[in-house]
PyMOL Python script that loads the backbone (N, CA, C, O; Angstrom):
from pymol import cmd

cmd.read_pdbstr("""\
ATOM      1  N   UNK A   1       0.816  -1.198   0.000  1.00  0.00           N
ATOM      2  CA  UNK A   1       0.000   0.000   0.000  1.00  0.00           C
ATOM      3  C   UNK A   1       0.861   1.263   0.000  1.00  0.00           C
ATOM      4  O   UNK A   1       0.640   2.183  -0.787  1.00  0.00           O
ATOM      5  N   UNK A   2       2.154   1.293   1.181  1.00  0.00           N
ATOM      6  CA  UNK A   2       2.737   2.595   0.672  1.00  0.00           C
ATOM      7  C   UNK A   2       3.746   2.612  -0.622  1.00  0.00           C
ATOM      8  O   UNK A   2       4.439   3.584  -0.922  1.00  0.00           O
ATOM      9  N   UNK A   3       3.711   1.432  -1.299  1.00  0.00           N
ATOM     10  CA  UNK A   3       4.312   1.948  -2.561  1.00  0.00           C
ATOM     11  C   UNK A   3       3.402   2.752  -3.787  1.00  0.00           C
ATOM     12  O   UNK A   3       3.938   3.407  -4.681  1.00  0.00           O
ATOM     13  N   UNK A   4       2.255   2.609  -3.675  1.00  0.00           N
ATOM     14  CA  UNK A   4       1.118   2.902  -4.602  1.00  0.00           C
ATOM     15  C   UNK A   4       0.754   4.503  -4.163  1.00  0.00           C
ATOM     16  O   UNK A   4       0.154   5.307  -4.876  1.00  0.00           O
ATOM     17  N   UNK A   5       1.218   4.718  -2.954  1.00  0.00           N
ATOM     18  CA  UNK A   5       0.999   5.875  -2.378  1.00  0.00           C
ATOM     19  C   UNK A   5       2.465   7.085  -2.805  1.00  0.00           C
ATOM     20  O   UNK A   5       2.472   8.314  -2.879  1.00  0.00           O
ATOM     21  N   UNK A   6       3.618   6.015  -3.022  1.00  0.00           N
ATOM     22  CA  UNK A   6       4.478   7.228  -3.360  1.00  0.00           C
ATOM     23  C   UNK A   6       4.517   7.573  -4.946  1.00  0.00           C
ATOM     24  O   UNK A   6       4.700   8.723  -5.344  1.00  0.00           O
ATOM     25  N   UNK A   7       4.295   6.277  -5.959  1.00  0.00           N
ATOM     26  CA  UNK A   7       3.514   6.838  -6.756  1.00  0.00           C
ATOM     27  C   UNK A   7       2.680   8.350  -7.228  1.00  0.00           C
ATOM     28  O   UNK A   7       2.905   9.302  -7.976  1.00  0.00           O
ATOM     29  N   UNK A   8       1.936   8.038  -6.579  1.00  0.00           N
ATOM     30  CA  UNK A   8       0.816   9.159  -6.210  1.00  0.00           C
ATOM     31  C   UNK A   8       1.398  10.310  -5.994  1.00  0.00           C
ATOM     32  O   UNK A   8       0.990  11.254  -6.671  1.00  0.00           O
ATOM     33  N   UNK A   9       2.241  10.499  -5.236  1.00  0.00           N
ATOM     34  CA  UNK A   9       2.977  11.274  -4.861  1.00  0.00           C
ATOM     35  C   UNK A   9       3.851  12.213  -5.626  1.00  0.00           C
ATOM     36  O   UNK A   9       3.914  13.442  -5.672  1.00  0.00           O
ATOM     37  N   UNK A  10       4.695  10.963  -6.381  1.00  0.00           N
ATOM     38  CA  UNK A  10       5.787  11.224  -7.266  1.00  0.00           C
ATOM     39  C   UNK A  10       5.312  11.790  -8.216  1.00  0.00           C
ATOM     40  O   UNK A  10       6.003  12.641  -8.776  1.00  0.00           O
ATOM     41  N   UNK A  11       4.229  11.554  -8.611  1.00  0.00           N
ATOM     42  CA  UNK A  11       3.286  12.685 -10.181  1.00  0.00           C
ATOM     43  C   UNK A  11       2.889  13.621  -9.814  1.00  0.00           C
ATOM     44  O   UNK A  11       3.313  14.621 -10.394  1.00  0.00           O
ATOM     45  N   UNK A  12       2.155  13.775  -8.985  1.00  0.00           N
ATOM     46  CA  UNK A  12       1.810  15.060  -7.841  1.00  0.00           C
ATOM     47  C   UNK A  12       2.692  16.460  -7.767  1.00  0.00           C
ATOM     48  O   UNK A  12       2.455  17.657  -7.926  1.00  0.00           O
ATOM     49  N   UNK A  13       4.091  15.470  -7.365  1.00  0.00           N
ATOM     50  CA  UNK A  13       5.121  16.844  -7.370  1.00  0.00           C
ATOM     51  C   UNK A  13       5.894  16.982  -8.087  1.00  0.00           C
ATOM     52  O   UNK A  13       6.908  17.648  -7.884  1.00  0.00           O
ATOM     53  N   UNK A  14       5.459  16.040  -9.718  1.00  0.00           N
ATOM     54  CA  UNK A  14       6.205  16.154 -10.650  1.00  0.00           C
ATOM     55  C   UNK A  14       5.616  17.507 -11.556  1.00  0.00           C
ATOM     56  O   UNK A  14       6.051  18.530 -12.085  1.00  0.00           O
ATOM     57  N   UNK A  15       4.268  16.749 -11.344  1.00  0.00           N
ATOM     58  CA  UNK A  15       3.258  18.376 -11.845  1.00  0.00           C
ATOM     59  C   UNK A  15       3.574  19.620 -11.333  1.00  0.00           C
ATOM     60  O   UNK A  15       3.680  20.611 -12.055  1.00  0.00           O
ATOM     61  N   UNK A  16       3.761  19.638  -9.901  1.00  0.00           N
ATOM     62  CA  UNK A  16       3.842  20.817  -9.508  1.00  0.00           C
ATOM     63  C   UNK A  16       5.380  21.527  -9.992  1.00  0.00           C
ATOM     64  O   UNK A  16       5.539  22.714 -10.276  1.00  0.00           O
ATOM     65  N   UNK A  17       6.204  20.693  -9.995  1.00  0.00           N
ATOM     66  CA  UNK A  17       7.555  21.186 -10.636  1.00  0.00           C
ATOM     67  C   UNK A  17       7.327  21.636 -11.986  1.00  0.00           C
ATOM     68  O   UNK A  17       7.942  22.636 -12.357  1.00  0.00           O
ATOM     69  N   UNK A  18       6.406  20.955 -12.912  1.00  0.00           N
ATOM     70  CA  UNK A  18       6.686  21.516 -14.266  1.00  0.00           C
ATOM     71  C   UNK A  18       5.545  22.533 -14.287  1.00  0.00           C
ATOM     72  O   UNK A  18       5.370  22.952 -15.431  1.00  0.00           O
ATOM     73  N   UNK A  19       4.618  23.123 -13.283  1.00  0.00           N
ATOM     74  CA  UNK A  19       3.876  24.195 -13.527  1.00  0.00           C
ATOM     75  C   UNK A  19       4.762  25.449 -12.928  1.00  0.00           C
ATOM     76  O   UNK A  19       4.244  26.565 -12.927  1.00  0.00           O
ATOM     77  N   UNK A  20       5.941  25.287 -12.478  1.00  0.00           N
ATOM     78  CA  UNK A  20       6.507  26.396 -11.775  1.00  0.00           C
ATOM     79  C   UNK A  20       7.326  26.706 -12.891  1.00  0.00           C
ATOM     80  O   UNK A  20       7.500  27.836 -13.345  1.00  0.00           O
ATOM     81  N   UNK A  21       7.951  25.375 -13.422  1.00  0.00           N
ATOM     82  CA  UNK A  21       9.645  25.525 -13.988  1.00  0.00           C
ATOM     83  C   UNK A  21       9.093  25.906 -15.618  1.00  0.00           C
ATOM     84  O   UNK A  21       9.920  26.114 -16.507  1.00  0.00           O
ATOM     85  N   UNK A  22       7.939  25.952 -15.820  1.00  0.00           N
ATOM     86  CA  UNK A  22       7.217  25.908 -17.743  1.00  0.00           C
ATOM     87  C   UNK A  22       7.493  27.557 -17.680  1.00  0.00           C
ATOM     88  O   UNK A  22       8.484  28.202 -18.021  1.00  0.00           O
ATOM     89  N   UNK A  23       5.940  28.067 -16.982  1.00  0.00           N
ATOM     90  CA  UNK A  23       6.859  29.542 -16.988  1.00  0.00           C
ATOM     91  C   UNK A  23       7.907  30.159 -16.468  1.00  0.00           C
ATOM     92  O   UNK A  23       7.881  31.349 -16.785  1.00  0.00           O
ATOM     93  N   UNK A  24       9.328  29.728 -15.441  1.00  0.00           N
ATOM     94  CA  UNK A  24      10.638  30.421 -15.055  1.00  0.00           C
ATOM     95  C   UNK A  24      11.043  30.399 -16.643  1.00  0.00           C
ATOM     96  O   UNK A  24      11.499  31.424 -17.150  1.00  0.00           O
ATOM     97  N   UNK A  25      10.879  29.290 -17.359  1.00  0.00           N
ATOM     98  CA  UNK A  25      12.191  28.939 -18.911  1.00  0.00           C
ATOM     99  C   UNK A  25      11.130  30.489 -19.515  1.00  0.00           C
ATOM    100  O   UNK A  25      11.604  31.602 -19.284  1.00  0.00           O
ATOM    101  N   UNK A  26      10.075  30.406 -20.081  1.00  0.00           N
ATOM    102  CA  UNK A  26       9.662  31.165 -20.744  1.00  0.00           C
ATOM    103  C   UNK A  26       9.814  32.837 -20.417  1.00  0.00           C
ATOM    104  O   UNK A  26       9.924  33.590 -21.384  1.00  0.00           O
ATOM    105  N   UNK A  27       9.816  33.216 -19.484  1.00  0.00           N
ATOM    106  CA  UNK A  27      10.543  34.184 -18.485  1.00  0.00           C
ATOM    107  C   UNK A  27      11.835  34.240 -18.732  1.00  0.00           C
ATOM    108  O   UNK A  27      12.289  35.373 -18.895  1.00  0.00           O
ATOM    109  N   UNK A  28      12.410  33.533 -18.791  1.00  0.00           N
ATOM    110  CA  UNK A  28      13.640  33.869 -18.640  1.00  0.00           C
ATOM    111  C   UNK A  28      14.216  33.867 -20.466  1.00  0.00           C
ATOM    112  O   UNK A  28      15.065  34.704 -20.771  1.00  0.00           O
ATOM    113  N   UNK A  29      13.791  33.088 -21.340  1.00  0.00           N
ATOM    114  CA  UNK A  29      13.726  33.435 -22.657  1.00  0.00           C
ATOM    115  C   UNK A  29      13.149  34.834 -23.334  1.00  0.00           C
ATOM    116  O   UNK A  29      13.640  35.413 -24.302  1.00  0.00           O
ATOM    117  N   UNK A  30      11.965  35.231 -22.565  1.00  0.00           N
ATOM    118  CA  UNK A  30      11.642  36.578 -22.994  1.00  0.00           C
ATOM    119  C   UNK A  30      12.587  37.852 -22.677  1.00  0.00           C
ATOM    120  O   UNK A  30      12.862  38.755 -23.468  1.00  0.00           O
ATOM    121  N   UNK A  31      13.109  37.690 -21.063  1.00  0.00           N
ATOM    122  CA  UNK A  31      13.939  38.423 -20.787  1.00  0.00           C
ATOM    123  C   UNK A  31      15.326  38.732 -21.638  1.00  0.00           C
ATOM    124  O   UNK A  31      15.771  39.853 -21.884  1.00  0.00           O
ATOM    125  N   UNK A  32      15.859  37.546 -21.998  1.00  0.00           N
ATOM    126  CA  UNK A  32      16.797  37.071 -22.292  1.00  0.00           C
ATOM    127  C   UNK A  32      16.734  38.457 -23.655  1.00  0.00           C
ATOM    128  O   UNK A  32      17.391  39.498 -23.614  1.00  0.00           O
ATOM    129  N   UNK A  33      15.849  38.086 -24.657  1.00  0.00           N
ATOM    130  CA  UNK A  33      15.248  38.637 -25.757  1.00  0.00           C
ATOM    131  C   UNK A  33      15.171  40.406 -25.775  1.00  0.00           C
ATOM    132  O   UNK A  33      15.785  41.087 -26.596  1.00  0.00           O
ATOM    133  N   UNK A  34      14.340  40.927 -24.759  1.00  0.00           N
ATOM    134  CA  UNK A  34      14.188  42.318 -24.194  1.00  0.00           C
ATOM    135  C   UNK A  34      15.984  43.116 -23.586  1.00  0.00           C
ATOM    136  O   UNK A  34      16.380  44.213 -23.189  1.00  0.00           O
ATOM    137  N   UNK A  35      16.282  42.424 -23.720  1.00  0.00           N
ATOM    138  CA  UNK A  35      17.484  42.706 -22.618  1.00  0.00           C
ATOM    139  C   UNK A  35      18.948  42.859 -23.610  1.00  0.00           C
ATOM    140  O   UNK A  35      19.862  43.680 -23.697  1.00  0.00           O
ATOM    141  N   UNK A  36      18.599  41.639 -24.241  1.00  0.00           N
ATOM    142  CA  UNK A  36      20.488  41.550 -24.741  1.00  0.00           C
ATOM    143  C   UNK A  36      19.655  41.364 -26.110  1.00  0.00           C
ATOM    144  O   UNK A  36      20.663  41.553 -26.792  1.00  0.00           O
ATOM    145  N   UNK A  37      18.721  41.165 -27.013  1.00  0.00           N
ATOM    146  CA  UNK A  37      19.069  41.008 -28.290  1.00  0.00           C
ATOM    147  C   UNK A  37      18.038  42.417 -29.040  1.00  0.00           C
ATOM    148  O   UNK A  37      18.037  42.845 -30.194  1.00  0.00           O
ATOM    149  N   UNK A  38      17.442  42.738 -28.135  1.00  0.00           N
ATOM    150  CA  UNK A  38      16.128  43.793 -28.372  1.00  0.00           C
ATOM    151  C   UNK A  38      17.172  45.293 -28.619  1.00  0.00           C
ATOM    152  O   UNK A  38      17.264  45.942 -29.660  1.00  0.00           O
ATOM    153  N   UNK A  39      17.778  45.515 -27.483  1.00  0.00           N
ATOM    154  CA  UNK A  39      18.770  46.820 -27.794  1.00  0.00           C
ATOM    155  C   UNK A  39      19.707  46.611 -28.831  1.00  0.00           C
ATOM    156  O   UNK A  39      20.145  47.549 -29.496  1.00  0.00           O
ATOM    157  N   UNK A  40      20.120  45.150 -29.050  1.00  0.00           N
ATOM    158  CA  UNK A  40      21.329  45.214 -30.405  1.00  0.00           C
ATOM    159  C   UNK A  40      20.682  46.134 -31.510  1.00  0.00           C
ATOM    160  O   UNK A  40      21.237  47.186 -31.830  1.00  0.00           O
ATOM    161  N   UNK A  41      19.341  45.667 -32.167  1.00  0.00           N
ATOM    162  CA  UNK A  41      18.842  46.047 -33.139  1.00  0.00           C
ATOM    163  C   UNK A  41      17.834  47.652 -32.961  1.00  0.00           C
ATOM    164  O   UNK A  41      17.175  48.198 -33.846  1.00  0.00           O
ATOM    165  N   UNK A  42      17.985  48.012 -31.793  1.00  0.00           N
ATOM    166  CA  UNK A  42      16.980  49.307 -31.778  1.00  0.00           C
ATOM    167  C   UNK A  42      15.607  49.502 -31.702  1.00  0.00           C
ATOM    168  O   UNK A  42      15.248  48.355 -31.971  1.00  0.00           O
ATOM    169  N   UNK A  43      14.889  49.938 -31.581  1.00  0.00           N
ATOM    170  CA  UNK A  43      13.452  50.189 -31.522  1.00  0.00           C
ATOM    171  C   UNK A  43      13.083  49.768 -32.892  1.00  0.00           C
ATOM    172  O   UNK A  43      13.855  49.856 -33.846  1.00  0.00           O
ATOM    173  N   UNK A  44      11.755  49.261 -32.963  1.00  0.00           N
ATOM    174  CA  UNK A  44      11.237  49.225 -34.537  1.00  0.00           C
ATOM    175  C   UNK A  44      10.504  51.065 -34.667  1.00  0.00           C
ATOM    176  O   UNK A  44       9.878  51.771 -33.877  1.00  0.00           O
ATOM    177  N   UNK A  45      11.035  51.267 -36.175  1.00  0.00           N
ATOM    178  CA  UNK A  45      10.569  52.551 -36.606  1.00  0.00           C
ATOM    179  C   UNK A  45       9.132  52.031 -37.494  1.00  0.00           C
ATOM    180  O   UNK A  45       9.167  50.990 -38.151  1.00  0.00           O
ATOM    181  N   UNK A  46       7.710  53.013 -37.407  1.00  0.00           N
ATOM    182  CA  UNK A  46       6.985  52.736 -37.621  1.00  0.00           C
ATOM    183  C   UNK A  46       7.186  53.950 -39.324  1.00  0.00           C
ATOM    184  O   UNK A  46       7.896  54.950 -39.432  1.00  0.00           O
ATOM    185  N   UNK A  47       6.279  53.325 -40.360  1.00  0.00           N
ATOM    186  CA  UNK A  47       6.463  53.887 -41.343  1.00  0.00           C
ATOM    187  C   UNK A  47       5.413  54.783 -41.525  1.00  0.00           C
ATOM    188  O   UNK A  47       4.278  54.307 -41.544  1.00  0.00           O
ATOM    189  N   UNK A  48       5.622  56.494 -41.723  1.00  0.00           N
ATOM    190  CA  UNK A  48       4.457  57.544 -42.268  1.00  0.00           C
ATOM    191  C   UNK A  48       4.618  57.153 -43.275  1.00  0.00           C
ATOM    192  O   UNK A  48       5.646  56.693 -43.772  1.00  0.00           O
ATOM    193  N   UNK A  49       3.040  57.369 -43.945  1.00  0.00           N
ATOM    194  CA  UNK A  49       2.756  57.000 -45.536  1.00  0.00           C
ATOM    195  C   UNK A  49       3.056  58.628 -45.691  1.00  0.00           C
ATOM    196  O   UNK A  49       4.076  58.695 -46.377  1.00  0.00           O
ATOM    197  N   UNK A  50       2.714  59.661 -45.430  1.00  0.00           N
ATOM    198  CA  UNK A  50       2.830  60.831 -45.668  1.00  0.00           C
ATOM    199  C   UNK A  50       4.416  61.447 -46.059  1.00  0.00           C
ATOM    200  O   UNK A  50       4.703  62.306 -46.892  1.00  0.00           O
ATOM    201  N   UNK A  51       5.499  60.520 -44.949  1.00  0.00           N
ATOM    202  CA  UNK A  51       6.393  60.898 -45.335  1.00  0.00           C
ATOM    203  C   UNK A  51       7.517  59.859 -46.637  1.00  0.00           C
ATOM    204  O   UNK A  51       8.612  60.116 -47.137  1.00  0.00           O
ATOM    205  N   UNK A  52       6.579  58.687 -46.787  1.00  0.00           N
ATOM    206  CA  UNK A  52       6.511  58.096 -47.905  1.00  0.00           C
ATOM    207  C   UNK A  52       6.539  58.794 -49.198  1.00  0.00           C
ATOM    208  O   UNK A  52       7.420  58.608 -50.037  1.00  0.00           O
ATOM    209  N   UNK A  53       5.153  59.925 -49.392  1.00  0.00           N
ATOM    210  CA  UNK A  53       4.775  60.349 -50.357  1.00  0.00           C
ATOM    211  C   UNK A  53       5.646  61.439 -51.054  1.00  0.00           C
ATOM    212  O   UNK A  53       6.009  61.546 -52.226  1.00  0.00           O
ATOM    213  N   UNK A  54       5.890  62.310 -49.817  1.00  0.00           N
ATOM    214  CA  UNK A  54       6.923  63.513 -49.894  1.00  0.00           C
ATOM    215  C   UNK A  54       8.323  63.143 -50.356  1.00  0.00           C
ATOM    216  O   UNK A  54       8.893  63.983 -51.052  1.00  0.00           O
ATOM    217  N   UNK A  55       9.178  61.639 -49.982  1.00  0.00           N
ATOM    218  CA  UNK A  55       9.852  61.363 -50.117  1.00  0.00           C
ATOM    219  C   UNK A  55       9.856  60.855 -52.054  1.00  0.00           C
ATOM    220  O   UNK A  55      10.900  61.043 -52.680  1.00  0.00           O
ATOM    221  N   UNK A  56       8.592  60.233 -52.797  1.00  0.00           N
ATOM    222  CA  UNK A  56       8.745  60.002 -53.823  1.00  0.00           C
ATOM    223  C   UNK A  56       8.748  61.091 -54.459  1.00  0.00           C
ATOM    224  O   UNK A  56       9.583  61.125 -55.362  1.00  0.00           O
ATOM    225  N   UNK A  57       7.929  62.285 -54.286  1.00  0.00           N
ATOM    226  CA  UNK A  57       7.244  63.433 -55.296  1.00  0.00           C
ATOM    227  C   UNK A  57       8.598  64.312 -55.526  1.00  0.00           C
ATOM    228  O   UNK A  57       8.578  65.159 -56.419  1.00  0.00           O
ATOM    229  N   UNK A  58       9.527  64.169 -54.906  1.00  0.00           N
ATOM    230  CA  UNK A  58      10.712  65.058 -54.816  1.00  0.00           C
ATOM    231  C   UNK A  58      11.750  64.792 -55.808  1.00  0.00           C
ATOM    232  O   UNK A  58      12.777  65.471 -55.824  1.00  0.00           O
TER     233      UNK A  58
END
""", "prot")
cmd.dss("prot")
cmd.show_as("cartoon", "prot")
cmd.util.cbc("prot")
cmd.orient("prot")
């Protein structure tokens, strides 16, 4: 009987480990991202069509 019980057990706090440790990785990949590869490349510049237009007509 207490082997069927640690069983039980052993999935129990296997779950609970991979509901903690699923989002730390994803956290720590986003960070990772924001931090060291986000400033290499700069802000994204958004495009005026207006200054699109001015730029061809010239």
């Amino acid at each position: 009987m207490d082997l069927i019980a640690a069983v039980v057990w052993h999935w129990w706090i296997a779950l609970l480990l991979v509901i903690g440790t699923v989002p730390l990785v994803i956290a720590t990949i986003v960070g990772y991202f924001t931090k060291v590869v986000a400033p290499r490349y700069g802000p994204r510049q958004r495009r005026d069509p207006e200054a699109q237009d001015t730029d061809e007509s010239s």
